[in-house]
ROZA-538207 format. One record per residue (C-alpha): x, y, z; residue in one letter; residue number from 1. Coordinates in steps of 0.5 Angstrom, whole numbers, padded with zeros to 4 digits. Each point is the difference from the previous one (the first is absolute). Example, Ala and Ser with C-alpha at 12.3 -4.5 7.8 and 13.67 -1.06 7.14 Angstrom:
BEGIN
MARRO    xx    yy    zz r   k
MARRO  0025 -0009  0016 a   1
MARRO  0002  0007 -0002 s   2
END
This chain:
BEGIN
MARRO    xx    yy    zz r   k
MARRO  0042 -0002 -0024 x   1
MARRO -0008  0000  0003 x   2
MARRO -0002 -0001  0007 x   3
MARRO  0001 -0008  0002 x   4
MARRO  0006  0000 -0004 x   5
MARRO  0003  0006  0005 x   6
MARRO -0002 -0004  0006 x   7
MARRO  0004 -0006 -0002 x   8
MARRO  0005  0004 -0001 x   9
MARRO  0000  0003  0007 x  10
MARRO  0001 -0007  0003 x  11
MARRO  0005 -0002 -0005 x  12
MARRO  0005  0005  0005 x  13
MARRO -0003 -0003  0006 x  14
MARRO  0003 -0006  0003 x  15
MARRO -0004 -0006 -0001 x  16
MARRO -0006  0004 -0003 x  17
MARRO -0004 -0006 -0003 x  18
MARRO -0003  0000  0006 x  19
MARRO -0005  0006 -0002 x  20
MARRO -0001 -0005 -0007 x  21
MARRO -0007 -0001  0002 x  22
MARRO -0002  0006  0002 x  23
MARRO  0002  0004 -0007 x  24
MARRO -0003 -0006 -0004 x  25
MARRO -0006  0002  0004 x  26
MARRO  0001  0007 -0003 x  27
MARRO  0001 -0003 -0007 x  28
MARRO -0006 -0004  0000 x  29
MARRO -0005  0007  0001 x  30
MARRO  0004  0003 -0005 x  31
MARRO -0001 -0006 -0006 x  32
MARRO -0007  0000  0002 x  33
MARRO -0001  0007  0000 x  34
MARRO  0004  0000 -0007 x  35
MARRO -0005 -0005 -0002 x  36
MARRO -0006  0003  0001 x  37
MARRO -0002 -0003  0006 x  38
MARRO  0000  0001  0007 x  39
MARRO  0004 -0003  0005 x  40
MARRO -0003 -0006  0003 x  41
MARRO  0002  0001  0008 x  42
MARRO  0001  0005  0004 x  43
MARRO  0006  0003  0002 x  44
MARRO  0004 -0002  0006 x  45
MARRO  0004  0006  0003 x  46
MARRO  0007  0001 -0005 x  47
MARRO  0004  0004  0004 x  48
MARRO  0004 -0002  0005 x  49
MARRO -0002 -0001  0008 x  50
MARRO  0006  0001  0006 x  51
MARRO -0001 -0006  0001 x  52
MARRO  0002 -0002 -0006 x  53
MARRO  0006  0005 -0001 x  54
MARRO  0003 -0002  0007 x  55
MARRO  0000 -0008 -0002 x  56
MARRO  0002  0002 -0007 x  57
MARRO  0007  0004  0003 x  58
MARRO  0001 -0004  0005 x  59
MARRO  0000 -0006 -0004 x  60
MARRO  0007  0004 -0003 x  61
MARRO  0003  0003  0006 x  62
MARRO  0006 -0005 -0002 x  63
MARRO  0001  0005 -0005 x  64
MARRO  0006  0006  0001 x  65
MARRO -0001  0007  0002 x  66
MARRO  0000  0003 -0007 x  67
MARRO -0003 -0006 -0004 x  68
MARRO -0006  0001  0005 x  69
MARRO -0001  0007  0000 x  70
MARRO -0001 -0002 -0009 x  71
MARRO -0005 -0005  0002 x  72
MARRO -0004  0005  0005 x  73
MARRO  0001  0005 -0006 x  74
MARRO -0004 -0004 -0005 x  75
MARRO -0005 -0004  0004 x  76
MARRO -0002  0007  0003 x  77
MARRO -0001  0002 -0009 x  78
MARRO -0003 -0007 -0001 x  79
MARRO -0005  0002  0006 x  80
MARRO -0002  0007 -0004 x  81
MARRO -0001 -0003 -0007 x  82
MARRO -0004 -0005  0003 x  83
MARRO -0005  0006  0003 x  84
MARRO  0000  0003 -0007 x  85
MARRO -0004 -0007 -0003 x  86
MARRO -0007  0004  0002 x  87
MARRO  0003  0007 -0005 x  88
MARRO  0002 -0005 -0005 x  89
MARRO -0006 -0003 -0001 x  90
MARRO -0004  0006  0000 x  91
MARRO  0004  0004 -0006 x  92
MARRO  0002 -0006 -0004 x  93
MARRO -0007 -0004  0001 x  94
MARRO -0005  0005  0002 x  95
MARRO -0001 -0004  0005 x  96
MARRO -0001  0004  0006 x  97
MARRO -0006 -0005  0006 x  98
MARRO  0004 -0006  0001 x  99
MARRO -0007 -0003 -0005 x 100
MARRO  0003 -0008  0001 x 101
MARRO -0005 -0006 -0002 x 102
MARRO -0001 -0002  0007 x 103
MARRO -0002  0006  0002 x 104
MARRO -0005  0001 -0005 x 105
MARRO -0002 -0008  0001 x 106
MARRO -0002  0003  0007 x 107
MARRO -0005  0005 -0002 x 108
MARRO -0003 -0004 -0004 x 109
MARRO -0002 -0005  0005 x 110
MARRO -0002  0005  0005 x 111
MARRO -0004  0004 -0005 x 112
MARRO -0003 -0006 -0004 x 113
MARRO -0005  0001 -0005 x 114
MARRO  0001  0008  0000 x 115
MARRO  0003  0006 -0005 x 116
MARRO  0006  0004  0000 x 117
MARRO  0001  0007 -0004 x 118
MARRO  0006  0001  0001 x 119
MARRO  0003  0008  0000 x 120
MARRO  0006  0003 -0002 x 121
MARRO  0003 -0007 -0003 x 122
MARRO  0006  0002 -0003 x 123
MARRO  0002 -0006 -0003 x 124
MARRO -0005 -0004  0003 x 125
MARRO  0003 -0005  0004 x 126
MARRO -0006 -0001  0005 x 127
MARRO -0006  0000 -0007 x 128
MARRO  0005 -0005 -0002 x 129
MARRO  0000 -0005  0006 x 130
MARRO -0007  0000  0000 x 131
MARRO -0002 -0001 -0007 x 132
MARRO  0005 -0006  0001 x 133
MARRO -0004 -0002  0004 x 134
MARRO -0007  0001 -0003 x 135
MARRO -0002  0005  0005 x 136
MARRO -0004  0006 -0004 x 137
MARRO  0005  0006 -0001 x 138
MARRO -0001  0006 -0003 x 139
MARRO  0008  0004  0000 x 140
MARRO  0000  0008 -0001 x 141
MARRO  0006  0005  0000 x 142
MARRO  0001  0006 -0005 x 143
MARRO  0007  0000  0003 x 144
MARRO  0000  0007  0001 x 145
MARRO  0004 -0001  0006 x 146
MARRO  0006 -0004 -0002 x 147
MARRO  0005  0002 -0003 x 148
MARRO  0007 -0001  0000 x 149
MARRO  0000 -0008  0000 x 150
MARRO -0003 -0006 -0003 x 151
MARRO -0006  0001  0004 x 152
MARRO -0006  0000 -0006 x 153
MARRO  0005 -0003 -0005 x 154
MARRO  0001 -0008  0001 x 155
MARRO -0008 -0001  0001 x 156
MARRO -0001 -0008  0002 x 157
MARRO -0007  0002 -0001 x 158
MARRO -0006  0004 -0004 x 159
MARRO  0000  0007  0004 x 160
MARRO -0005  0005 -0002 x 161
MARRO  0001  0007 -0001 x 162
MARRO -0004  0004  0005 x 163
MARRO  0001  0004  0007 x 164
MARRO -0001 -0003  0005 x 165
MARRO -0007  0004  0002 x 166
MARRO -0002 -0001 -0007 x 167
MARRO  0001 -0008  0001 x 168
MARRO -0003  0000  0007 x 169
MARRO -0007  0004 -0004 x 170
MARRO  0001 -0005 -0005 x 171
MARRO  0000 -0007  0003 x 172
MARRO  0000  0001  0008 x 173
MARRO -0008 -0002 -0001 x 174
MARRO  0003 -0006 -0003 x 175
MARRO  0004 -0003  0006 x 176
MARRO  0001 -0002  0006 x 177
MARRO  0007  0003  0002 x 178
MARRO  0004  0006 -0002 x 179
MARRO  0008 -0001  0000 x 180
MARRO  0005  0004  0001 x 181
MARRO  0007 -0001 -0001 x 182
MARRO  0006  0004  0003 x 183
MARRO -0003  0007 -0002 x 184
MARRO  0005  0006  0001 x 185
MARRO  0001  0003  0006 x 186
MARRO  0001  0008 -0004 x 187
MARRO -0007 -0001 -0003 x 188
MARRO -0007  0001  0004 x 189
MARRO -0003 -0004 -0006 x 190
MARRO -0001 -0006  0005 x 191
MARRO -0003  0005  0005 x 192
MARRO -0006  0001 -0006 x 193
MARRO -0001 -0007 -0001 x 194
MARRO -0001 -0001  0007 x 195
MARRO -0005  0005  0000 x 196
MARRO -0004 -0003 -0007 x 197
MARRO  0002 -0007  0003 x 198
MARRO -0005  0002  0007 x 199
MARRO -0006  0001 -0005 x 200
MARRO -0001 -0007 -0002 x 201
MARRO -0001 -0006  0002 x 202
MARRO  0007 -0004 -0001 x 203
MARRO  0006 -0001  0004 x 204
MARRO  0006  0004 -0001 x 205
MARRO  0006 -0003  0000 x 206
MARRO  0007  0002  0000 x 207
MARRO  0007 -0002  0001 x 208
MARRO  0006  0006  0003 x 209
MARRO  0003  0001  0006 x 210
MARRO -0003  0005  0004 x 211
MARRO  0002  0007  0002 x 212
MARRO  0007 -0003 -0005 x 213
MARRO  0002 -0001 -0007 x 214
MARRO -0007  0000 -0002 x 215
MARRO -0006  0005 -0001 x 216
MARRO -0001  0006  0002 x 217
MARRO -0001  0003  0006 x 218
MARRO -0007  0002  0000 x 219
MARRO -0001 -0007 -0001 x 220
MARRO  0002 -0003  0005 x 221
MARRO -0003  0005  0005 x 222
MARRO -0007 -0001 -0002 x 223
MARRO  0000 -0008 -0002 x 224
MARRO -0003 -0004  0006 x 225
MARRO  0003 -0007  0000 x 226
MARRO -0004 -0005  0001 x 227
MARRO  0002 -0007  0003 x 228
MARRO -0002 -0006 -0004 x 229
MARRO  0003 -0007  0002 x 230
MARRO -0001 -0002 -0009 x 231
MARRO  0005  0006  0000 x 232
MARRO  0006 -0003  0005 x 233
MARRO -0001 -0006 -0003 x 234
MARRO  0002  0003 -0007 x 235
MARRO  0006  0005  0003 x 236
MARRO  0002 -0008  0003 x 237
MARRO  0003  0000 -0007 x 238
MARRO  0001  0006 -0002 x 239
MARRO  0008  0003  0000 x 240
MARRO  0004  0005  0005 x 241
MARRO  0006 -0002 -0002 x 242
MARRO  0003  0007  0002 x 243
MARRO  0001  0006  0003 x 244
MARRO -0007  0002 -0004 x 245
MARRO -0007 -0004  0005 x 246
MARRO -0005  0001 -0006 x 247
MARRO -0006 -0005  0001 x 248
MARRO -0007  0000 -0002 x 249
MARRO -0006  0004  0003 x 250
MARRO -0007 -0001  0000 x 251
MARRO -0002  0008  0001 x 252
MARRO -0005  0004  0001 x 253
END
């Protein structure tokens, strides 16, 4: 049974459980873009559910008798935890680790028109893929040496080329006008090497993660200077926090 398959399930035991059909067929339309080699049109919406909607959901089936509402409880309560296994599905199944969705790509290109991207440690290429969409110059580089253990570097939506990523900052950082990084590892001071080569060039750095959390090292974080920019609130408008983990996108220097 794969994912989407197994929340239907869960709102199967739950009395009138069709009132979360639109939220599973939201999840099913990310999934079959994924699997078609695209990227999702819009960002996400949150996907687990609020207080506010378990409260109105549980009073809505006070009429039911003291066992059969400790059942529904029991299964609203897993229904809820398998929502919020959505973001570790779509990274071990897709590789697909910054929620990268056309909307939010759109974004980038309109507050950053006419200019280049080099994009690092691309994985599958999410992101170059988006950009090429849309015509934007893209060079998309990863040795995948930091991946293993899911399909990152094994679904490809894009050509990726095989270099390091200082290597690739040596080779094209004099052809672009921003270096992009994207959901970098938090037990690795790799990021901490770009930031240090990103500083002695004339381009922007850009970087999708969450600070002080799920990404990026430590040193990182303590030595980037974030810089406030209104083109990078406009694009983070558009990009998704649907759980507990709050990346966004960063102009840093």
């Amino acid at each position: 049974m794969n994912y989407i398959d197994g929340l239907r399930q869960d709102t199967s035991k739950l009395p009138n459980g069709m009132v979360f059909n639109a939220r599973i067929k939201f999840m099913e339309r990310i999934c079959e873009a994924l699997n078609n080699n695209q990227l999702p049109k819009y960002h996400f919406p949150q996907l687990q559910l609020s207080e506010k909607e378990i409260t109105s959901y549980m009073e809505q089936n006070t009429s039911l008798d003291e066992i059969e509402f400790q059942a529904m409880s029991a299964h609203l309560e897993e229904f809820d935890h398998d929502l919020g296994e959505f973001r570790t599905y779509l990274q071990t199944r897709f590789g697909y680790w910054a929620t990268i969705t056309q909307d939010f790509v759109a974004a980038i290109k309109k507050n950053f028109p006419e200019q280049g991207f080099l994009e690092l440690m691309a994985g599958n290429g999410y992101l170059s893929k988006g950009l090429r969409d849309l015509d934007v110059k893209t060079y998309c580089t990863d040795n995948l040496s930091w991946s293993q253990y899911n399909q990152t570097g094994k679904l490809k939506l894009t050509d990726v080329e095989s270099l390091d990523a200082l290597s690739a900052l040596d080779k094209y950082g004099s052809q672009v006008d921003n270096v992009i990084l994207a959901w970098s590892p938090d037990r690795e001071d790799i990021d901490y090497q770009i930031l240090q080569r990103v500083r002695k060039m004339n381009v922007n750095f850009l970087v999708i993660g969450e600070k002080d959390g799920a990404t990026d090292s430590k040193e990182f974080w303590q030595d980037a200077k974030l810089l406030s920019d209104p083109r990078i609130d406009e694009i983070n408008e558009v990009y998704s926090r649907y759980d507990l983990v709050h990346d966004q996108l960063y102009l840093v220097k």
